[in-house]
PDB file of N, CA, C, O and CB in Angstrom:
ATOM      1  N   UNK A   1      69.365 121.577  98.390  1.00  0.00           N
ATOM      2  CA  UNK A   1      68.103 121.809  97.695  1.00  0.00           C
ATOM      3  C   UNK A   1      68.142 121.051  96.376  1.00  0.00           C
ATOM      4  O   UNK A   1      68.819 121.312  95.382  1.00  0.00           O
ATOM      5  CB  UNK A   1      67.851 123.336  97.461  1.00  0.00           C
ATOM      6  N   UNK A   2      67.247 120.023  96.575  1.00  0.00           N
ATOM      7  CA  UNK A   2      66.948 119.571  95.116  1.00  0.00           C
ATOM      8  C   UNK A   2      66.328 120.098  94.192  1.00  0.00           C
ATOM      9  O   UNK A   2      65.365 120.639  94.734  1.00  0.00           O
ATOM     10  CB  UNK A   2      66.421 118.663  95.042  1.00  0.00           C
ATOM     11  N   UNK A   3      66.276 120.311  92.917  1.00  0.00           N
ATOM     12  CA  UNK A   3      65.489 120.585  92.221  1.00  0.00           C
ATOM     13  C   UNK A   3      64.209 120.035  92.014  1.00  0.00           C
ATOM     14  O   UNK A   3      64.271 118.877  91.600  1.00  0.00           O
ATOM     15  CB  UNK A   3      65.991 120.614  91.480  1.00  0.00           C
ATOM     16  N   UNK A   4      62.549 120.677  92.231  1.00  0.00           N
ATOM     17  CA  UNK A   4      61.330 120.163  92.129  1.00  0.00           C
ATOM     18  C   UNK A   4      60.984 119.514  93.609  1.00  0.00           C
ATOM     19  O   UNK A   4      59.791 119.307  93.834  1.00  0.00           O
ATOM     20  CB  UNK A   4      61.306 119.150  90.915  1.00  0.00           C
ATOM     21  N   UNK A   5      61.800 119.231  94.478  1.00  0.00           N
ATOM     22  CA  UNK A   5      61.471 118.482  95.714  1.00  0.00           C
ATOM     23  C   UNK A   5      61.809 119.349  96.916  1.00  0.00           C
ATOM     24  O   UNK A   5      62.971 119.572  97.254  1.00  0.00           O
ATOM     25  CB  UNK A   5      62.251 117.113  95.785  1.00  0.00           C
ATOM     26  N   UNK A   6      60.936 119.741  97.432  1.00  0.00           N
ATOM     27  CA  UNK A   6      60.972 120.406  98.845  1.00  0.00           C
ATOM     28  C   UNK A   6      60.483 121.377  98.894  1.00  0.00           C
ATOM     29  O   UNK A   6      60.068 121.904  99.925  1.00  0.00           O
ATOM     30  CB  UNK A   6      62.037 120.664  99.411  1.00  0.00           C
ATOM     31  N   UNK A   7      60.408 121.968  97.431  1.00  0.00           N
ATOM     32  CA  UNK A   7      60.374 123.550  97.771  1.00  0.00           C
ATOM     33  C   UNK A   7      58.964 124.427  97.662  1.00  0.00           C
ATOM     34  O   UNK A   7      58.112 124.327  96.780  1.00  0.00           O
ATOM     35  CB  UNK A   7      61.392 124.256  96.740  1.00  0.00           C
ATOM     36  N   UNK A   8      58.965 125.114  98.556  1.00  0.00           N
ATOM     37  CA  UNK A   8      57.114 125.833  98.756  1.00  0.00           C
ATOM     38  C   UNK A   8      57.387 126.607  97.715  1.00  0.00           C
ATOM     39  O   UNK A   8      58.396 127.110  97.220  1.00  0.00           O
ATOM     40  CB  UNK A   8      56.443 126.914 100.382  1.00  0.00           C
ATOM     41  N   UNK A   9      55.622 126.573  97.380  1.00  0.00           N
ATOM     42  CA  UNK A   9      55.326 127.759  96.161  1.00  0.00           C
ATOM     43  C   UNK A   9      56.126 129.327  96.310  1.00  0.00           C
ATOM     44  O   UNK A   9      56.443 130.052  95.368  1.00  0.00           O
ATOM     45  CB  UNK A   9      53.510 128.126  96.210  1.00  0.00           C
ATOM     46  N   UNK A  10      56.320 129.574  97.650  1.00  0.00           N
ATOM     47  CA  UNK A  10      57.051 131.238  97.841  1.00  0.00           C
ATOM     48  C   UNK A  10      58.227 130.582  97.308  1.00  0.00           C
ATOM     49  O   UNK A  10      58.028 130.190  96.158  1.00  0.00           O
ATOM     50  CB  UNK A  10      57.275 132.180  99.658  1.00  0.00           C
ATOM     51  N   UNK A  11      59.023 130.408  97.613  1.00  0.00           N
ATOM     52  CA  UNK A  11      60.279 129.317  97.132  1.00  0.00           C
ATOM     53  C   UNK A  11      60.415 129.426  96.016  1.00  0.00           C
ATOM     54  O   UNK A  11      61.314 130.235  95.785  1.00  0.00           O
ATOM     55  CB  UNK A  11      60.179 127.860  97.296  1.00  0.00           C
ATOM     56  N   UNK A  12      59.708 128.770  94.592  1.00  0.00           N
ATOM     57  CA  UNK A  12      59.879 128.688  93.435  1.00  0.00           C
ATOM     58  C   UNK A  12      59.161 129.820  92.945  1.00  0.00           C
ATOM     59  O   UNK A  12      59.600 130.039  91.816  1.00  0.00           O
ATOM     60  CB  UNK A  12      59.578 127.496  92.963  1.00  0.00           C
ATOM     61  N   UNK A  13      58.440 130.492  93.182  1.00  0.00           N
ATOM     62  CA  UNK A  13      58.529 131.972  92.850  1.00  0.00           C
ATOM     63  C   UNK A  13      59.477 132.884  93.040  1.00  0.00           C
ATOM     64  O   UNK A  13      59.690 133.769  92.211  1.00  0.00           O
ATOM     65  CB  UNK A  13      57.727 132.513  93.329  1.00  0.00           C
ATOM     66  N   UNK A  14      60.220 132.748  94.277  1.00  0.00           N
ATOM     67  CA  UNK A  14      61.585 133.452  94.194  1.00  0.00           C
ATOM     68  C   UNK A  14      62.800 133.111  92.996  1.00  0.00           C
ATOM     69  O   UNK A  14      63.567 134.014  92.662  1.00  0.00           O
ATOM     70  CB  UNK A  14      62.210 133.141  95.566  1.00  0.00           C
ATOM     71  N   UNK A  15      62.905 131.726  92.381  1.00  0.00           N
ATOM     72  CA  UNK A  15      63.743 131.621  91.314  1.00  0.00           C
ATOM     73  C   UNK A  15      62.785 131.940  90.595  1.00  0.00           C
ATOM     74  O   UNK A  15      62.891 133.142  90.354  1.00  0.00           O
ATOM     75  CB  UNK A  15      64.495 130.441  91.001  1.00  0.00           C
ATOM     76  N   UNK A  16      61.815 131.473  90.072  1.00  0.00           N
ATOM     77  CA  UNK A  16      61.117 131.442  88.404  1.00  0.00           C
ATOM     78  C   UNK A  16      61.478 133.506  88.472  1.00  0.00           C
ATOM     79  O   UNK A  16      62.225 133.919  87.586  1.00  0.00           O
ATOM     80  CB  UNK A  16      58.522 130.632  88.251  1.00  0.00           C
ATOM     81  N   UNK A  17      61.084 134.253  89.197  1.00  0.00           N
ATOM     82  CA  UNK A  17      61.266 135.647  89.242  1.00  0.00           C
ATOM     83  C   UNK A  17      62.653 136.038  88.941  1.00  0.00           C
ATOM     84  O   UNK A  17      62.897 137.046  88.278  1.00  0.00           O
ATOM     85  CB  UNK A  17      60.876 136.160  90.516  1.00  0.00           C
ATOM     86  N   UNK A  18      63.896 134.986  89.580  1.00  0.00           N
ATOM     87  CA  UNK A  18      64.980 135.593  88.795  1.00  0.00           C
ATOM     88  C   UNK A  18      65.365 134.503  87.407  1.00  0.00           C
ATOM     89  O   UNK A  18      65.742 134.983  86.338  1.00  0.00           O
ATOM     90  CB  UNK A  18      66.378 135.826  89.923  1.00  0.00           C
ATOM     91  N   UNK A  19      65.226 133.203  87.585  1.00  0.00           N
ATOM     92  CA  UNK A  19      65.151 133.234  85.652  1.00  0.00           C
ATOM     93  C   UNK A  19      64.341 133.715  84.943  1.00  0.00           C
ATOM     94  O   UNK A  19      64.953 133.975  83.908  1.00  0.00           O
ATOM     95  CB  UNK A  19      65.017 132.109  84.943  1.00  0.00           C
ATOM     96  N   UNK A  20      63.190 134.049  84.818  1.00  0.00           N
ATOM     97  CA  UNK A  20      62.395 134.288  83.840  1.00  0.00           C
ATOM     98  C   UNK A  20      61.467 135.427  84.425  1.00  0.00           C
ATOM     99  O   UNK A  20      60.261 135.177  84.418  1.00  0.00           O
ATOM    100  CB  UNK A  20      61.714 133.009  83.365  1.00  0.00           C
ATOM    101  N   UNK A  21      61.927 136.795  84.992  1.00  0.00           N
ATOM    102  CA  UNK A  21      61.789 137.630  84.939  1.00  0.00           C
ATOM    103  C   UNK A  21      59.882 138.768  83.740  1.00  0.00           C
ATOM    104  O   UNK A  21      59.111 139.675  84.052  1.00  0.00           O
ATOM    105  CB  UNK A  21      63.291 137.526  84.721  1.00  0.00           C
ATOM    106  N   UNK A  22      60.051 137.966  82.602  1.00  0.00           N
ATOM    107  CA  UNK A  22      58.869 138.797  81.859  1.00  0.00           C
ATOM    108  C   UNK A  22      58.222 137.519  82.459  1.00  0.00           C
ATOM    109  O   UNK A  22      57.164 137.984  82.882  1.00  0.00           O
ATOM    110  CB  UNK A  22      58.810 139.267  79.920  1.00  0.00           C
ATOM    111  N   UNK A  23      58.207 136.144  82.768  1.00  0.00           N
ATOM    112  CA  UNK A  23      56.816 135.282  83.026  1.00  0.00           C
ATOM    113  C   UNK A  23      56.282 135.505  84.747  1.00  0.00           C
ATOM    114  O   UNK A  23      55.499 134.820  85.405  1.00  0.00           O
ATOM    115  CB  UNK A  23      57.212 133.357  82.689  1.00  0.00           C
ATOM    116  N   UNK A  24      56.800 136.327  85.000  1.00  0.00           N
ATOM    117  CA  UNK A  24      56.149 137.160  86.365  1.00  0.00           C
ATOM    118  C   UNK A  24      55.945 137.796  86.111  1.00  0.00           C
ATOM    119  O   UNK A  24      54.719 137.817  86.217  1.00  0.00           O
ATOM    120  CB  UNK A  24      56.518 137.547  87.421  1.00  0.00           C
ATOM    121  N   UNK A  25      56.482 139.213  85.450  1.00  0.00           N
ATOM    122  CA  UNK A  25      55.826 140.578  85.424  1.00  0.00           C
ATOM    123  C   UNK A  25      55.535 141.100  84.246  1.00  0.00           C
ATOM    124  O   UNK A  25      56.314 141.645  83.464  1.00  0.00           O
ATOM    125  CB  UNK A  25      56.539 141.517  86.013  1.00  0.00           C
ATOM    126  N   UNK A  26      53.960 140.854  84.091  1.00  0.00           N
ATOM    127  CA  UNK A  26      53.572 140.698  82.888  1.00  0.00           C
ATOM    128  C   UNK A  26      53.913 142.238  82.071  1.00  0.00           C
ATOM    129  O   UNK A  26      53.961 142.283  80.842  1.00  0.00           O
ATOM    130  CB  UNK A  26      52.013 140.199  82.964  1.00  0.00           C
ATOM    131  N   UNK A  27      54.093 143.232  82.774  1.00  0.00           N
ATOM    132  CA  UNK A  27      54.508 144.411  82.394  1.00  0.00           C
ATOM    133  C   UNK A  27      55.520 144.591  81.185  1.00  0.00           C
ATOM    134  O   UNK A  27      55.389 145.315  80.198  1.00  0.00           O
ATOM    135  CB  UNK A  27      54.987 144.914  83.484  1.00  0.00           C
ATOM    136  N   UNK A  28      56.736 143.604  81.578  1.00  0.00           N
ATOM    137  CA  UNK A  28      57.396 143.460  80.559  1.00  0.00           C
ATOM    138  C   UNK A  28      57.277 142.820  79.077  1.00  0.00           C
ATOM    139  O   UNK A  28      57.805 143.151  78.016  1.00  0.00           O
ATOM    140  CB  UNK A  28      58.093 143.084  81.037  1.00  0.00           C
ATOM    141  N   UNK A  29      56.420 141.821  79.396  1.00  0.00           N
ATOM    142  CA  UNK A  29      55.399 141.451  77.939  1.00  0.00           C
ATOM    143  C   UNK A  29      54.509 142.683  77.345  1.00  0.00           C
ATOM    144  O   UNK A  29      54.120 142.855  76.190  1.00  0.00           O
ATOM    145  CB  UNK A  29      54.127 140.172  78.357  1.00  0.00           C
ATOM    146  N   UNK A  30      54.351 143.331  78.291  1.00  0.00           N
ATOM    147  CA  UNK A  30      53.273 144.159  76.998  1.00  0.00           C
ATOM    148  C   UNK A  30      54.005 145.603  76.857  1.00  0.00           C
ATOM    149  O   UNK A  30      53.817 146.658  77.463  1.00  0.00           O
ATOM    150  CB  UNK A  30      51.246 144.488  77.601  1.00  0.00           C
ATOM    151  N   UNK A  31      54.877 145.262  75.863  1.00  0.00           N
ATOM    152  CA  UNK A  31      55.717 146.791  75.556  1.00  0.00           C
ATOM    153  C   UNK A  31      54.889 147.948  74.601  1.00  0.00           C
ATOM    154  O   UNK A  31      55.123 149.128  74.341  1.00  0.00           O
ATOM    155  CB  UNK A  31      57.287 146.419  74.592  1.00  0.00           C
ATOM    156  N   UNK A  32      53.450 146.691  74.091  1.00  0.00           N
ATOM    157  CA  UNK A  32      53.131 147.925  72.941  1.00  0.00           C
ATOM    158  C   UNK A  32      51.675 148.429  74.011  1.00  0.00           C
ATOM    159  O   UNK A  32      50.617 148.384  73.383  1.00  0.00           O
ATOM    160  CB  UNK A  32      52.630 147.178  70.756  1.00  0.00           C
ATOM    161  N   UNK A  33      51.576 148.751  75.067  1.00  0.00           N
ATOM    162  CA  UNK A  33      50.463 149.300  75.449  1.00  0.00           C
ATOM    163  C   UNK A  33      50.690 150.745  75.819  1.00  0.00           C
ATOM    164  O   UNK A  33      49.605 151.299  75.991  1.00  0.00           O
ATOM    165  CB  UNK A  33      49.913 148.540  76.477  1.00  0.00           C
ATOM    166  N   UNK A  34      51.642 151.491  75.987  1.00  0.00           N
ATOM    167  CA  UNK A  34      51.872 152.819  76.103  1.00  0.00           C
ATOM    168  C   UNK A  34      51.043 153.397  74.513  1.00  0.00           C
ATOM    169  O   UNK A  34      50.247 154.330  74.410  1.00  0.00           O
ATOM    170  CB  UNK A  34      53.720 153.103  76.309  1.00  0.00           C
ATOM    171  N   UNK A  35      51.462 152.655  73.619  1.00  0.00           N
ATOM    172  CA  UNK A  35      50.894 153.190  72.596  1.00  0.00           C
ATOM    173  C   UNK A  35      49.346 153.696  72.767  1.00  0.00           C
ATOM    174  O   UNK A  35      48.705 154.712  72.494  1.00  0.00           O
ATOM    175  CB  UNK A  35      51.053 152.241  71.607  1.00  0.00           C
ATOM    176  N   UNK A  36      49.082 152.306  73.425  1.00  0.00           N
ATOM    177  CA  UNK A  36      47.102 152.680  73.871  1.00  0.00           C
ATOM    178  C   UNK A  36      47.378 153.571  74.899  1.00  0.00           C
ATOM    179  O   UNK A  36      46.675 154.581  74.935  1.00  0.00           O
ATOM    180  CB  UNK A  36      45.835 151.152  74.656  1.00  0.00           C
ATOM    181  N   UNK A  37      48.127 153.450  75.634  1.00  0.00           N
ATOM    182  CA  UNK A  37      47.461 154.235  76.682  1.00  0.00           C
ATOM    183  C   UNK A  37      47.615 155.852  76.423  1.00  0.00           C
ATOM    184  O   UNK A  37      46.703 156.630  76.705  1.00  0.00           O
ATOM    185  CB  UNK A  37      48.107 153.812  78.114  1.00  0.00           C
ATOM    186  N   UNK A  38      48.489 156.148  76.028  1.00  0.00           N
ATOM    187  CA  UNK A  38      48.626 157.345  75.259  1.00  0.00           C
ATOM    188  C   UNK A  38      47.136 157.781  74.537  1.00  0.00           C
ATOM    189  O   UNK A  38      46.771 158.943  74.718  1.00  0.00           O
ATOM    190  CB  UNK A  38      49.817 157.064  74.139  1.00  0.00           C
ATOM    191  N   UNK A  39      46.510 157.128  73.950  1.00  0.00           N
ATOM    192  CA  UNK A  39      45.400 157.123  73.256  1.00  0.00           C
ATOM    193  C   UNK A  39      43.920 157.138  73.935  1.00  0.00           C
ATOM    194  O   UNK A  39      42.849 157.436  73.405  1.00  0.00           O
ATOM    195  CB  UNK A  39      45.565 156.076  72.508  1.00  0.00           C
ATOM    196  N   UNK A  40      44.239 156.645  75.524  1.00  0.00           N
ATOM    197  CA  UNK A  40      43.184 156.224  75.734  1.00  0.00           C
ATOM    198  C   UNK A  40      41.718 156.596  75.842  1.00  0.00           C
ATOM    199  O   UNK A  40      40.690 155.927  75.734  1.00  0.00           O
ATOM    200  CB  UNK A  40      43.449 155.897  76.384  1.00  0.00           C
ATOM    201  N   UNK A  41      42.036 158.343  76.180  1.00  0.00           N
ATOM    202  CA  UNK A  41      40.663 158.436  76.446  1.00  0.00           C
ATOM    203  C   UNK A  41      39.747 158.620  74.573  1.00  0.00           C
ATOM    204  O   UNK A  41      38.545 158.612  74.309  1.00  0.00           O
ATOM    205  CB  UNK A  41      40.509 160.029  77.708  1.00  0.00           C
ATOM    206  N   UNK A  42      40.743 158.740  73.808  1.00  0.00           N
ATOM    207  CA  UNK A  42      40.161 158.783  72.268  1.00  0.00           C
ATOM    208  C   UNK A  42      39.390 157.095  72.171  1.00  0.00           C
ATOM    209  O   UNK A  42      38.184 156.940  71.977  1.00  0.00           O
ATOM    210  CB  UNK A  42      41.763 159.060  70.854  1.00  0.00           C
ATOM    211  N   UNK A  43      40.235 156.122  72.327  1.00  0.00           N
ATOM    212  CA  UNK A  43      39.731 154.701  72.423  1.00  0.00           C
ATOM    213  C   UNK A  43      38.377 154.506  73.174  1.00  0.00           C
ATOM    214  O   UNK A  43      37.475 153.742  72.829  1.00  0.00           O
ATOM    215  CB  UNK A  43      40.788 153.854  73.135  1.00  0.00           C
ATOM    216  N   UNK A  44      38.392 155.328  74.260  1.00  0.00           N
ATOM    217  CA  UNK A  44      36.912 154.965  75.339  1.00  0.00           C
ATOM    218  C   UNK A  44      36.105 155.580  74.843  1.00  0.00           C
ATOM    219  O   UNK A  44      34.973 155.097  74.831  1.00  0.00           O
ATOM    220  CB  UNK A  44      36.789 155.361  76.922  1.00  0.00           C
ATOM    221  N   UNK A  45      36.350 156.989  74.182  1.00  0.00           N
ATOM    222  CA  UNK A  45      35.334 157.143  73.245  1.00  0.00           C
ATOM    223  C   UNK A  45      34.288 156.564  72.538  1.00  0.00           C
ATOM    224  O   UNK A  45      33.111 156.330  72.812  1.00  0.00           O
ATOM    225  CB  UNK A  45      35.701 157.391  72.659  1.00  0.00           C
ATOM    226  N   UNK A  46      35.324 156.303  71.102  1.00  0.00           N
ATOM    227  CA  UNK A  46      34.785 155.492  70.598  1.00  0.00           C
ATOM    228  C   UNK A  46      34.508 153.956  70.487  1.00  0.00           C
ATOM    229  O   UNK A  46      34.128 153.472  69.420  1.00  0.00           O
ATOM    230  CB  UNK A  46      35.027 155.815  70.021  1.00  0.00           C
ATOM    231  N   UNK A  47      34.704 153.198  71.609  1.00  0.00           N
ATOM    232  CA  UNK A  47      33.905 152.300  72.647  1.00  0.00           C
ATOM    233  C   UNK A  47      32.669 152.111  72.883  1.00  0.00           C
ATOM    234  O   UNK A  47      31.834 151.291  72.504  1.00  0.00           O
ATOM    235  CB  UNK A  47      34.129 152.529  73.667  1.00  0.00           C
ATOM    236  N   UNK A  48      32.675 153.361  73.853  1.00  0.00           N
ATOM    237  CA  UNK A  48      31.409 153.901  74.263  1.00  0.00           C
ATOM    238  C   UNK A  48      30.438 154.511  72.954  1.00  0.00           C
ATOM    239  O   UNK A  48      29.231 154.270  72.970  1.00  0.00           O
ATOM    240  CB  UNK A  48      31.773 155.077  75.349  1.00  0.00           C
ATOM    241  N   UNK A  49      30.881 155.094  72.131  1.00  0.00           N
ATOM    242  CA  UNK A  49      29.481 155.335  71.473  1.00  0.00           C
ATOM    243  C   UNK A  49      29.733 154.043  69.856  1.00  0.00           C
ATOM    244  O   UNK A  49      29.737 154.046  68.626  1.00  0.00           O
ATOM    245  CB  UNK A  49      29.272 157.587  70.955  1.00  0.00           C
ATOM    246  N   UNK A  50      29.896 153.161  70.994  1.00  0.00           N
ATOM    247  CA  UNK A  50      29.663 151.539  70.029  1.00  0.00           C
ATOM    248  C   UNK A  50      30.331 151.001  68.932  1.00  0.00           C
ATOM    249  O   UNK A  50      30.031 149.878  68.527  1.00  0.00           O
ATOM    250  CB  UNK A  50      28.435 151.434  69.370  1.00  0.00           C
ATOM    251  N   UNK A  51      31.516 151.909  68.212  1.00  0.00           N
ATOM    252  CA  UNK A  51      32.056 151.714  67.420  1.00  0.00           C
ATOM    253  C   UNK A  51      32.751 150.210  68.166  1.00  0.00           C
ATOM    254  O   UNK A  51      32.889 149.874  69.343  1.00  0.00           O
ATOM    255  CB  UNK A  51      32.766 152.973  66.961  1.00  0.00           C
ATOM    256  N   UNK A  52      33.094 149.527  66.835  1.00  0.00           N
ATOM    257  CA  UNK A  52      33.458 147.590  67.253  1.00  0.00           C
ATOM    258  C   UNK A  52      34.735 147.820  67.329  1.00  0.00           C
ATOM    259  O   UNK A  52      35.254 148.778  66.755  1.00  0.00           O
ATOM    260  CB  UNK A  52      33.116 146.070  65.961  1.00  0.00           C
ATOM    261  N   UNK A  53      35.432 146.911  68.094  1.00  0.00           N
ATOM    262  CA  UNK A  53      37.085 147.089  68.627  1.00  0.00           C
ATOM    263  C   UNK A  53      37.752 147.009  67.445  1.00  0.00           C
ATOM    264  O   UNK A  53      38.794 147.652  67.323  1.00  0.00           O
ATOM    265  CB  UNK A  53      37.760 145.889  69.715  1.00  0.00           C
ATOM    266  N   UNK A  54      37.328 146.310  66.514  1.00  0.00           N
ATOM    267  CA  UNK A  54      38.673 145.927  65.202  1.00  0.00           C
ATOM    268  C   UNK A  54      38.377 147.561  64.617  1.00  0.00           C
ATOM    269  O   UNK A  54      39.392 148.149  64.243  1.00  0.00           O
ATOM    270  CB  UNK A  54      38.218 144.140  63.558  1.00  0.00           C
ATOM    271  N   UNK A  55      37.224 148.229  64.529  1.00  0.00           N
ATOM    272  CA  UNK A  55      37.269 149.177  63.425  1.00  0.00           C
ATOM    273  C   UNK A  55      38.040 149.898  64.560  1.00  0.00           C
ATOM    274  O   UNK A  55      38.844 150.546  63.890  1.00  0.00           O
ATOM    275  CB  UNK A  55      35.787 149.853  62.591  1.00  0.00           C
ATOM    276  N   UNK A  56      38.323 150.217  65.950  1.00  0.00           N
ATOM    277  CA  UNK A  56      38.750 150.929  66.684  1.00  0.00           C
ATOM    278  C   UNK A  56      40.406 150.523  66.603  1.00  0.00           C
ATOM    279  O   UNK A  56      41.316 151.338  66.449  1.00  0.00           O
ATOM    280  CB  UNK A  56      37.957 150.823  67.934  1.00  0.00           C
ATOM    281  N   UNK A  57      40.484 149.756  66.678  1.00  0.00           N
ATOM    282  CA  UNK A  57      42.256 149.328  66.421  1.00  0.00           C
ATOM    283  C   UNK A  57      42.747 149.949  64.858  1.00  0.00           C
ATOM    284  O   UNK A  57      43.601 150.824  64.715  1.00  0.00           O
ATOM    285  CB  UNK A  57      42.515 147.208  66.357  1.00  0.00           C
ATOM    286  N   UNK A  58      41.950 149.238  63.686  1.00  0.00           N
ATOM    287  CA  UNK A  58      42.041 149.717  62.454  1.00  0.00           C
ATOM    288  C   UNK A  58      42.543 151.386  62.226  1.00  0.00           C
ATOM    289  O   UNK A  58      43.517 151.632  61.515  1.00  0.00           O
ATOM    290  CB  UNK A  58      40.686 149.435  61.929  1.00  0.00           C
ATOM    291  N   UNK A  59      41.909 152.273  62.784  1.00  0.00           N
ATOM    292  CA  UNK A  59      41.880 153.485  62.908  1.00  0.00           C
ATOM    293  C   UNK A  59      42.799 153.599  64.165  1.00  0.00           C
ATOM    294  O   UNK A  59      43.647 154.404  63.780  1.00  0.00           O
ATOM    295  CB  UNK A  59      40.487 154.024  62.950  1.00  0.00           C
ATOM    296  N   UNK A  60      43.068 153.309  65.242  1.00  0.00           N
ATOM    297  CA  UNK A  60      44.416 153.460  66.196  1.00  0.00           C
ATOM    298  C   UNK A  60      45.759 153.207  64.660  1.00  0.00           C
ATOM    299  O   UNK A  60      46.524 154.105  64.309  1.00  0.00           O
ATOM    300  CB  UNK A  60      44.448 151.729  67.884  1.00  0.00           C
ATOM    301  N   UNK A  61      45.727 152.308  64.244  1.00  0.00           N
ATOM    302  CA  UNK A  61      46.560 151.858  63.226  1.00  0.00           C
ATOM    303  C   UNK A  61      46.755 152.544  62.103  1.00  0.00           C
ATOM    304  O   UNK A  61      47.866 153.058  61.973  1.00  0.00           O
ATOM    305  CB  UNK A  61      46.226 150.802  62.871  1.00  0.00           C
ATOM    306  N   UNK A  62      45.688 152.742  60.954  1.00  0.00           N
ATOM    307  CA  UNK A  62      45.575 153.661  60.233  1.00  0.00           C
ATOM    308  C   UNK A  62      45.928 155.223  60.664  1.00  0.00           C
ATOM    309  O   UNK A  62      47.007 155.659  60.263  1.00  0.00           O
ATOM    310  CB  UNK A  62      44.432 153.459  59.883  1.00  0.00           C
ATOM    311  N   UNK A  63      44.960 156.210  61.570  1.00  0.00           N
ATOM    312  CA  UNK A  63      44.771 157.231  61.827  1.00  0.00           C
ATOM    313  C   UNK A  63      46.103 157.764  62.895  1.00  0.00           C
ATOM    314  O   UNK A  63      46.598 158.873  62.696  1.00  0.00           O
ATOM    315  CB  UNK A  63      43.387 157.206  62.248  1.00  0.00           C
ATOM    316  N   UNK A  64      46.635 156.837  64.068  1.00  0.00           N
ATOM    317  CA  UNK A  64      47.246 157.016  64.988  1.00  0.00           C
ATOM    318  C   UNK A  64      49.123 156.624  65.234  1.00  0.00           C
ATOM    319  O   UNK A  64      50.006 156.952  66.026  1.00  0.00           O
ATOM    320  CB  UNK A  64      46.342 156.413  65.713  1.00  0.00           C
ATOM    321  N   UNK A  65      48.994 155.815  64.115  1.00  0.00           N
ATOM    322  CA  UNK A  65      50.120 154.975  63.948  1.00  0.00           C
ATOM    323  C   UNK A  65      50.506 154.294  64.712  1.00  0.00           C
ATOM    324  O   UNK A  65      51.728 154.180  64.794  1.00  0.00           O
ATOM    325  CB  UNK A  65      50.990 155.405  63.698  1.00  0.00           C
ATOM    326  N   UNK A  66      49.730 153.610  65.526  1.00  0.00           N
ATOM    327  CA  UNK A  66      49.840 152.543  66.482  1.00  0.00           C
ATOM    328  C   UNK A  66      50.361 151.655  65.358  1.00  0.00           C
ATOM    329  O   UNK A  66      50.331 151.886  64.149  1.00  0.00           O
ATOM    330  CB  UNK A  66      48.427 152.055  67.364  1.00  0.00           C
ATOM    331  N   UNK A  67      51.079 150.082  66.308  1.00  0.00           N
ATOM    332  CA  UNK A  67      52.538 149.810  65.467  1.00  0.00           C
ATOM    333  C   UNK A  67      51.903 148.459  66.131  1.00  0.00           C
ATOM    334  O   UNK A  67      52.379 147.426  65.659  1.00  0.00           O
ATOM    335  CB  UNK A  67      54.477 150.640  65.880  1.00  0.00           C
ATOM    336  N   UNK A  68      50.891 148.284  67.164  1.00  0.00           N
ATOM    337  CA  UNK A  68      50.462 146.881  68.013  1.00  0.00           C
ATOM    338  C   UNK A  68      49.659 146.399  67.389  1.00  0.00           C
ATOM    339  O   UNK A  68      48.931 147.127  66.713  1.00  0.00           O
ATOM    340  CB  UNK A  68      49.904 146.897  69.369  1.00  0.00           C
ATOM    341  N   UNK A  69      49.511 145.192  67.380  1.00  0.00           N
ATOM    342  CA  UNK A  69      48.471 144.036  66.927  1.00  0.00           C
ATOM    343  C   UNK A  69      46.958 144.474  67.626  1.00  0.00           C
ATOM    344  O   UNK A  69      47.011 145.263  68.569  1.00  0.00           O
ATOM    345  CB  UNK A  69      49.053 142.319  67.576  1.00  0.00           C
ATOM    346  N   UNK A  70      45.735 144.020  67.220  1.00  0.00           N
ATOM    347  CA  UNK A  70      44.622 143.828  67.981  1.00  0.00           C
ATOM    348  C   UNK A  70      44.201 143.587  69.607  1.00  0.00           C
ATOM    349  O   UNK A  70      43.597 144.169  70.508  1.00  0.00           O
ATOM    350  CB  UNK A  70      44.291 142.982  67.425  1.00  0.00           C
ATOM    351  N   UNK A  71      45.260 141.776  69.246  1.00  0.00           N
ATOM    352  CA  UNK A  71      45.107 141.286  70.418  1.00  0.00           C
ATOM    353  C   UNK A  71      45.688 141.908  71.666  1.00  0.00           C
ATOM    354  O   UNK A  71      45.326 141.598  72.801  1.00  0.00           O
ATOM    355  CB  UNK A  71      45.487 140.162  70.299  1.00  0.00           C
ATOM    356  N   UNK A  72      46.592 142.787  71.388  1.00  0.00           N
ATOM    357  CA  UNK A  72      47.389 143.617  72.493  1.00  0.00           C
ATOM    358  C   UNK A  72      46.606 144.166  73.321  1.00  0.00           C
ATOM    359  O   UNK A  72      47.171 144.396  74.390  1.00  0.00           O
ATOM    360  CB  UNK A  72      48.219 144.680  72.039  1.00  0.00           C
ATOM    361  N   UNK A  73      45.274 144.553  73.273  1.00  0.00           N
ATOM    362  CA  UNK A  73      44.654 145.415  74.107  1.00  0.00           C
ATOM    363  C   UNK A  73      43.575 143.893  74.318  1.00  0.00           C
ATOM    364  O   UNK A  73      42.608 143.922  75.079  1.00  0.00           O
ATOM    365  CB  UNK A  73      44.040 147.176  73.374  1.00  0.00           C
TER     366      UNK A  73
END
């Protein structure tokens, strides 16, 4: 087996899965979402009655002590 030559997409998904493990399962990239999800039905809340996502993170942050960035959710 050469490297880059021969090999089917199932193939190089079977290595890229054992080197690089978090760039398949994105699960492991997002360590700070328990924080939301813990939170969540408070978040859909105030969602739903229109409050804007930054003032909703702001207050996850401020009020909740969420520890994640914005873009996380």
């Amino acid at each position: 087996m050469s490297p880059g030559l021969g090999l089917a997409a199932e193939e190089w998904r079977g290595l890229v899965s054992g080197w690089f493990a978090m760039v398949v399962d994105g699960r492991l990239r997002q360590i700070t979402w328990p924080e939301f999800d813990a939170r969540i039905e408070w978040v859909r809340e105030d969602l739903n009655a229109g409050v804007a996502g930054a003032v909703v993170h702001q207050r996850l942050v401020g009020d909740h002590g969420v520890r994640a960035s914005q873009r996380s959710y």
